[in-house]
MOPAC internal coordinates of N, CA, C and O (Angstrom, degrees):
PM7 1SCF
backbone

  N    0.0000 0     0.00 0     0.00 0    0    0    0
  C    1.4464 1     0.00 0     0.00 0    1    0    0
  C    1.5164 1   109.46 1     0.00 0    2    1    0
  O    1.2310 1   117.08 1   -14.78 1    3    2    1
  N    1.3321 1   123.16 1   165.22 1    3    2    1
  C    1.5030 1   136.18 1  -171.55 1    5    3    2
  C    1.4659 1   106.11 1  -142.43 1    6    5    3
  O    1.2310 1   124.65 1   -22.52 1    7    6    5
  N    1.3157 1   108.68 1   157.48 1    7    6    5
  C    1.4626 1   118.50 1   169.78 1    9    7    6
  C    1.4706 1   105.96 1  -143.85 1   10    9    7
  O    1.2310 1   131.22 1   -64.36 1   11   10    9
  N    1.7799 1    95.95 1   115.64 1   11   10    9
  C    1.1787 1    99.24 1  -147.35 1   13   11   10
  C    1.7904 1    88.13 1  -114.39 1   14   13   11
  O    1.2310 1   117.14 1   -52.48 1   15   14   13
  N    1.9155 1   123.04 1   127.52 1   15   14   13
  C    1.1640 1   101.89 1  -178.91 1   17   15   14
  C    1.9482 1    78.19 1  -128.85 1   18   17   15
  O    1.2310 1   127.56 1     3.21 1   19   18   17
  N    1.1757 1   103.06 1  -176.79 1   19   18   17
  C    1.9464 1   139.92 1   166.56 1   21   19   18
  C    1.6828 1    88.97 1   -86.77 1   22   21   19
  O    1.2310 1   130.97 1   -39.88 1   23   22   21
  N    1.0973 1    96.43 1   140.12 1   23   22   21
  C    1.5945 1   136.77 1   167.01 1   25   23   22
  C    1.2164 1   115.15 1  -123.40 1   26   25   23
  O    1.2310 1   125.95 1     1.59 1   27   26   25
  N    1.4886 1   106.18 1  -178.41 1   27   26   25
  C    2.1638 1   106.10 1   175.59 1   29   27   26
  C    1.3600 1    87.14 1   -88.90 1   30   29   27
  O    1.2310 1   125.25 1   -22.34 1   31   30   29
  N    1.6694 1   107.52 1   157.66 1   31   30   29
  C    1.4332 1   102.71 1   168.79 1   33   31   30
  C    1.8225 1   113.85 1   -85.55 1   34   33   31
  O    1.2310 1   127.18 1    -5.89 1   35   34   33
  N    1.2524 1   103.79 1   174.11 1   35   34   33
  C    1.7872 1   106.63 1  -159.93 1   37   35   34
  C    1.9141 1    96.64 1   -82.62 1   38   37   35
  O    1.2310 1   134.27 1   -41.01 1   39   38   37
  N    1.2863 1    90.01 1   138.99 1   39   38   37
  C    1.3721 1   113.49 1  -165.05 1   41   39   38
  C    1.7654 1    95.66 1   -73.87 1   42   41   39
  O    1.2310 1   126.25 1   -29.11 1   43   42   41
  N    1.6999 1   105.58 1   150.89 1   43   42   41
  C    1.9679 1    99.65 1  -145.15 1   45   43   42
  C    1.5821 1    81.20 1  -135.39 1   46   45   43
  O    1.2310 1   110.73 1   169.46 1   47   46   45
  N    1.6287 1   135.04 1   -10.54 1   47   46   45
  C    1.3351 1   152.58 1   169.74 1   49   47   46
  C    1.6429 1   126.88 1  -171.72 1   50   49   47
  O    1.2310 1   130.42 1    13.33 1   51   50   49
  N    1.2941 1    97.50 1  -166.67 1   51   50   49
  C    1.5070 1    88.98 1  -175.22 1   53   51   50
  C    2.1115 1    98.05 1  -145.41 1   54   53   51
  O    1.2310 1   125.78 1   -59.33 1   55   54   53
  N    0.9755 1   106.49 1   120.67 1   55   54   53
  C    1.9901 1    89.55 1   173.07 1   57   55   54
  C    1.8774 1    98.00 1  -106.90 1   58   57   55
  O    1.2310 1   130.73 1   -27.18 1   59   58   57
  N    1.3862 1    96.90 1   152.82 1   59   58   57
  C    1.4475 1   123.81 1   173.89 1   61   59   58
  C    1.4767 1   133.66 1  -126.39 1   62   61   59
  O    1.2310 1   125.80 1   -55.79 1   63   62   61
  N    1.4098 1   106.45 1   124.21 1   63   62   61
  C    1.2151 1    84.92 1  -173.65 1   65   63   62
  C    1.6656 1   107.98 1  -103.66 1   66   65   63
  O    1.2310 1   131.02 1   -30.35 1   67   66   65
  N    1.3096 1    96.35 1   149.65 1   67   66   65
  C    2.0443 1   100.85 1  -178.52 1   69   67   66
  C    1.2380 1   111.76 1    24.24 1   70   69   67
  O    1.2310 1   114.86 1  -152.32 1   71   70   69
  N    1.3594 1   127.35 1    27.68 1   71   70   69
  C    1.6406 1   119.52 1   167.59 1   73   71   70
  C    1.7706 1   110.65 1   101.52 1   74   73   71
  O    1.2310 1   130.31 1   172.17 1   75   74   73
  N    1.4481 1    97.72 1    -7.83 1   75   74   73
  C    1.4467 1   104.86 1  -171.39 1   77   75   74
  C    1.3533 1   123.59 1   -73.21 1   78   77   75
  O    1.2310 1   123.39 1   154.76 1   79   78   77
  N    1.4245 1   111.11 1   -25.24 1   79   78   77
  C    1.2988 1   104.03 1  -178.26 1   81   79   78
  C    1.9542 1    90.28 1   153.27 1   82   81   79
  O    1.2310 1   128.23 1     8.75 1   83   82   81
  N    1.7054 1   101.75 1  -171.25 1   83   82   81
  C    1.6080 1   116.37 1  -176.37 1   85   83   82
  C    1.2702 1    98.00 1   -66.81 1   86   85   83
  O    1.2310 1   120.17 1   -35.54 1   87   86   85
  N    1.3717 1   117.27 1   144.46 1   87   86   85
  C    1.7202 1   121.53 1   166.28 1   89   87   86
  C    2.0346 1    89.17 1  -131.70 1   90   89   87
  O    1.2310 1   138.03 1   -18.91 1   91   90   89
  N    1.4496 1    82.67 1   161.09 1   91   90   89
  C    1.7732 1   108.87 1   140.60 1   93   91   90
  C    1.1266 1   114.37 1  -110.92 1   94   93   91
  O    1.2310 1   124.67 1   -21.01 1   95   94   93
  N    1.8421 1   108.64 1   158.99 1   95   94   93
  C    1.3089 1   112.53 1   152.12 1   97   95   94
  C    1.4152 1   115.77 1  -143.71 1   98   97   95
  O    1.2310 1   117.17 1     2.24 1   99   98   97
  N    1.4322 1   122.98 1  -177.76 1   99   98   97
  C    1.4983 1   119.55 1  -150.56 1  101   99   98
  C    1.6517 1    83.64 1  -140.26 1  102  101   99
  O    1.2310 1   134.06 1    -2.34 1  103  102  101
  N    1.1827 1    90.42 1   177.66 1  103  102  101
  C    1.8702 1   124.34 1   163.69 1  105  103  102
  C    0.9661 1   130.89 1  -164.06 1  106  105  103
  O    1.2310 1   108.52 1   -57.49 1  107  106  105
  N    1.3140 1   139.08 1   122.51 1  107  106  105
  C    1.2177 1   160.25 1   178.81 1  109  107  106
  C    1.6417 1   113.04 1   -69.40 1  110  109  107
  O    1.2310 1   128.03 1   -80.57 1  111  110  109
  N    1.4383 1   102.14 1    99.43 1  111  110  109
  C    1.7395 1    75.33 1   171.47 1  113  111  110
  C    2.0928 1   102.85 1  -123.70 1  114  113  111
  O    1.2310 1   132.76 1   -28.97 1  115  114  113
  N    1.2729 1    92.94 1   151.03 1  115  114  113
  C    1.4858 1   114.34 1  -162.52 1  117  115  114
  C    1.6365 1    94.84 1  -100.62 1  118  117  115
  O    1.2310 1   126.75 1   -73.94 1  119  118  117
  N    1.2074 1   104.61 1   106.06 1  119  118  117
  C    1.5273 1   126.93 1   160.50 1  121  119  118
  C    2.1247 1   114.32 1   -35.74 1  122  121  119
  O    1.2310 1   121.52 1   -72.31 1  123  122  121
  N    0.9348 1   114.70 1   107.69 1  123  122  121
  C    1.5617 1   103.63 1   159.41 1  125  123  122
  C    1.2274 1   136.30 1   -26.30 1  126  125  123
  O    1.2310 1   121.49 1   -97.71 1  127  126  125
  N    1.4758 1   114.76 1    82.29 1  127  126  125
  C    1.6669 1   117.38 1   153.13 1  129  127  126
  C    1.6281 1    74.51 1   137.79 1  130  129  127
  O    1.2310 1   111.74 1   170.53 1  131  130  129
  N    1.1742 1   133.16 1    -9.47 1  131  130  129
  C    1.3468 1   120.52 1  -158.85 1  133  131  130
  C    1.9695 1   108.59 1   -83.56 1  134  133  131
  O    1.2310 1   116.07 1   -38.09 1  135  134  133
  N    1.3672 1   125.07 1   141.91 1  135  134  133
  C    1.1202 1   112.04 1   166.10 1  137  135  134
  C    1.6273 1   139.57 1   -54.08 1  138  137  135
  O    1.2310 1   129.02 1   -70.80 1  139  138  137
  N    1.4302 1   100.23 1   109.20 1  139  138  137
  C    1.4101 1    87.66 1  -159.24 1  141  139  138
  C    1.7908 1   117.86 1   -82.48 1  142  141  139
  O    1.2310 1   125.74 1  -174.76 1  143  142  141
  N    1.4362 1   106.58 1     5.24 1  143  142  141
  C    1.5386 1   109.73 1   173.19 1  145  143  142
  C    1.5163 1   111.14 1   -97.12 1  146  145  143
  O    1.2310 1   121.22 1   162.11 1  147  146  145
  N    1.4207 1   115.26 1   -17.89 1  147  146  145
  C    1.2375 1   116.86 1   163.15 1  149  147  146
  C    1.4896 1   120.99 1   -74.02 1  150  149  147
  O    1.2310 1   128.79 1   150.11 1  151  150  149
  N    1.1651 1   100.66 1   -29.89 1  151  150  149
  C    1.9542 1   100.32 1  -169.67 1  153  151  150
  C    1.6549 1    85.74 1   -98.06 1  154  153  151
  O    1.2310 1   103.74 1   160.90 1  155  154  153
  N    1.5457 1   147.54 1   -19.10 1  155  154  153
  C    1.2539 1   118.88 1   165.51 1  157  155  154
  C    1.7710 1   112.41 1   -63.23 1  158  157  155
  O    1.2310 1   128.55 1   136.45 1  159  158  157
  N    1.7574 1   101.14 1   -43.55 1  159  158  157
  C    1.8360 1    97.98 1   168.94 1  161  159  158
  C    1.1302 1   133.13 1   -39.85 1  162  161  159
  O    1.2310 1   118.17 1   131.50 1  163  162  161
  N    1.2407 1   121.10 1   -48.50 1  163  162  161
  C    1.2050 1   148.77 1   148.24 1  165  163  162
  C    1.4634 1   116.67 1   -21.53 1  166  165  163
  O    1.2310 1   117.48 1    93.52 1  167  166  165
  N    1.2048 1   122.40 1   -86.48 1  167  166  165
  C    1.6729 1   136.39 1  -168.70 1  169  167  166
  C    1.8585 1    78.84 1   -66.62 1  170  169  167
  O    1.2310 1    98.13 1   121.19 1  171  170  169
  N    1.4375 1   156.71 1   -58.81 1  171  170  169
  C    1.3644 1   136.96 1   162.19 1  173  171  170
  C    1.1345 1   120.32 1    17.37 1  174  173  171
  O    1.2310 1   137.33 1    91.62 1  175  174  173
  N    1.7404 1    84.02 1   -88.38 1  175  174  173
  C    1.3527 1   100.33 1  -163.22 1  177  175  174
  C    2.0576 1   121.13 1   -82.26 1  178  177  175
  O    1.2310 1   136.05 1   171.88 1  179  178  177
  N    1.6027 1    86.53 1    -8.12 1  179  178  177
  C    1.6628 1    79.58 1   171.84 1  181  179  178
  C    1.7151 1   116.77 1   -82.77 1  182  181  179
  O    1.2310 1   132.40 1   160.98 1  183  182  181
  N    1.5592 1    93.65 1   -19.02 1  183  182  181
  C    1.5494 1    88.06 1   172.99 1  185  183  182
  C    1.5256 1   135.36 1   -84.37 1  186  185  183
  O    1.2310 1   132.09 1   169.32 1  187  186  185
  N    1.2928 1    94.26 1   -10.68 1  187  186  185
  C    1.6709 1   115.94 1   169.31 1  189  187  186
  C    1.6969 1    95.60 1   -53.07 1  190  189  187
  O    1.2310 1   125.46 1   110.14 1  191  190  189
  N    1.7909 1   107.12 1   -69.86 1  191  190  189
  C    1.1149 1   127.87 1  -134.86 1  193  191  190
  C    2.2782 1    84.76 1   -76.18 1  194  193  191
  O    1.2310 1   119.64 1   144.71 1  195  194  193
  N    0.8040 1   118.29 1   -35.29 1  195  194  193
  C    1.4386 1   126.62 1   145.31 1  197  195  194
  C    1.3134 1   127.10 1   -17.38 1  198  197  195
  O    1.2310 1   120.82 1    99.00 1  199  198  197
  N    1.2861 1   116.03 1   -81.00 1  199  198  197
  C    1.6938 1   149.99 1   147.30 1  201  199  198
  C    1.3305 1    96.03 1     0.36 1  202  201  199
  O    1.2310 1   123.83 1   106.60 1  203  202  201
  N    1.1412 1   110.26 1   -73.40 1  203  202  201
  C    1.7169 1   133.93 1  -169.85 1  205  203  202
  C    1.5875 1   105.94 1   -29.89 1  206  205  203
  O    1.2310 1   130.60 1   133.85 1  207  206  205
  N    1.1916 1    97.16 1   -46.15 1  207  206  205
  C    2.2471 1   101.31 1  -165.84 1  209  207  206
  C    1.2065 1    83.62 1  -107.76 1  210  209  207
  O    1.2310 1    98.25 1  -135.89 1  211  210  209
  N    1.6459 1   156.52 1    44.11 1  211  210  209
  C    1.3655 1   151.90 1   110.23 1  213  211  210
  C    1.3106 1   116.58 1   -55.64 1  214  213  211
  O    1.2310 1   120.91 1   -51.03 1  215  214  213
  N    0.8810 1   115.86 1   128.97 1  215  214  213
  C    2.0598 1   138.02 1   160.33 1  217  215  214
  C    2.0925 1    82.19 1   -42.57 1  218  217  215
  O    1.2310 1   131.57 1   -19.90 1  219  218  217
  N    1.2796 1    95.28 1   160.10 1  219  218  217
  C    2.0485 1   102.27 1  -160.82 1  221  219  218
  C    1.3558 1    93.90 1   -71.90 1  222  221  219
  O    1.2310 1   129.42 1   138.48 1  223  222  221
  N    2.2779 1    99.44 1   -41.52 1  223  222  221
  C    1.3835 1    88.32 1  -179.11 1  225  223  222
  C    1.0681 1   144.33 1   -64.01 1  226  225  223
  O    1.2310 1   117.75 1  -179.18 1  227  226  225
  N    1.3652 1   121.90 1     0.82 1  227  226  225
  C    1.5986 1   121.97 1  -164.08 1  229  227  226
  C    1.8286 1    94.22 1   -94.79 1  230  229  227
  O    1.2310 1   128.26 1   -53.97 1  231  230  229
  N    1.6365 1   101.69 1   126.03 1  231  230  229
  C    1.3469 1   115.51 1   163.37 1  233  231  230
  C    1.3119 1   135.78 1  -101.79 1  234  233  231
  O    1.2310 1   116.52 1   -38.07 1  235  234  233
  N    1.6265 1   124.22 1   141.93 1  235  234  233
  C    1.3157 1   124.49 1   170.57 1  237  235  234
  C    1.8297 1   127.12 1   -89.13 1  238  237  235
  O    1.2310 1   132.11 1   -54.36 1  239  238  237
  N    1.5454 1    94.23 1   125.64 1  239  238  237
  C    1.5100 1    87.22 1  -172.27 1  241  239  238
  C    1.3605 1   100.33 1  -106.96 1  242  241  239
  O    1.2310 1   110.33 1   -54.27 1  243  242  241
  N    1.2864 1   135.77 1   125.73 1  243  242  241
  C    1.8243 1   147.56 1  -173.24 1  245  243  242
  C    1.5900 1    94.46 1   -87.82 1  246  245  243
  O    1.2310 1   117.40 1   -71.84 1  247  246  245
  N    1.5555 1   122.55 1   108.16 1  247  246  245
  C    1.0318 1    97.39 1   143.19 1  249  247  246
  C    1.7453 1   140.29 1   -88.11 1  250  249  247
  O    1.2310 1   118.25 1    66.39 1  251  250  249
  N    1.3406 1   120.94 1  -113.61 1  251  250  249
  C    1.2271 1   112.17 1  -177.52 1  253  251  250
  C    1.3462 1   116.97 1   -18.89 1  254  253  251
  O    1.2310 1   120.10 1   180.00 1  255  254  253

């Protein structure tokens, strides 16, 4: 017999920011012909609305 459970899967890197600690990061990519100041508005405001179901501490850093 076995006992078979899910684990986290095995960690494949690590990102940092300025020495501070674990980060993520993202990218935006803009479809051909598509507005690209609208679809940056866009991804904005979904990440605000995102934000919301974050622990207070977790921060957003905007680049470009």
């Amino acid at each position: 017999m076995a006992n078979i459970q899910f684990g986290p899967d095995m960690r494949r890197g690590i990102a940092d920011l300025n020495g501070d600690g674990e980060t993520v990061g993202g990218i935006v990519v803009v479809r051909y012909g598509a507005n690209a100041r609208k679809v940056i508005e866009d991804v904005k405001q979904r990440l605000d609305l995102a934000m919301k179901a974050l622990p207070p501490d977790v921060k957003v850093t905007r680049g470009l």
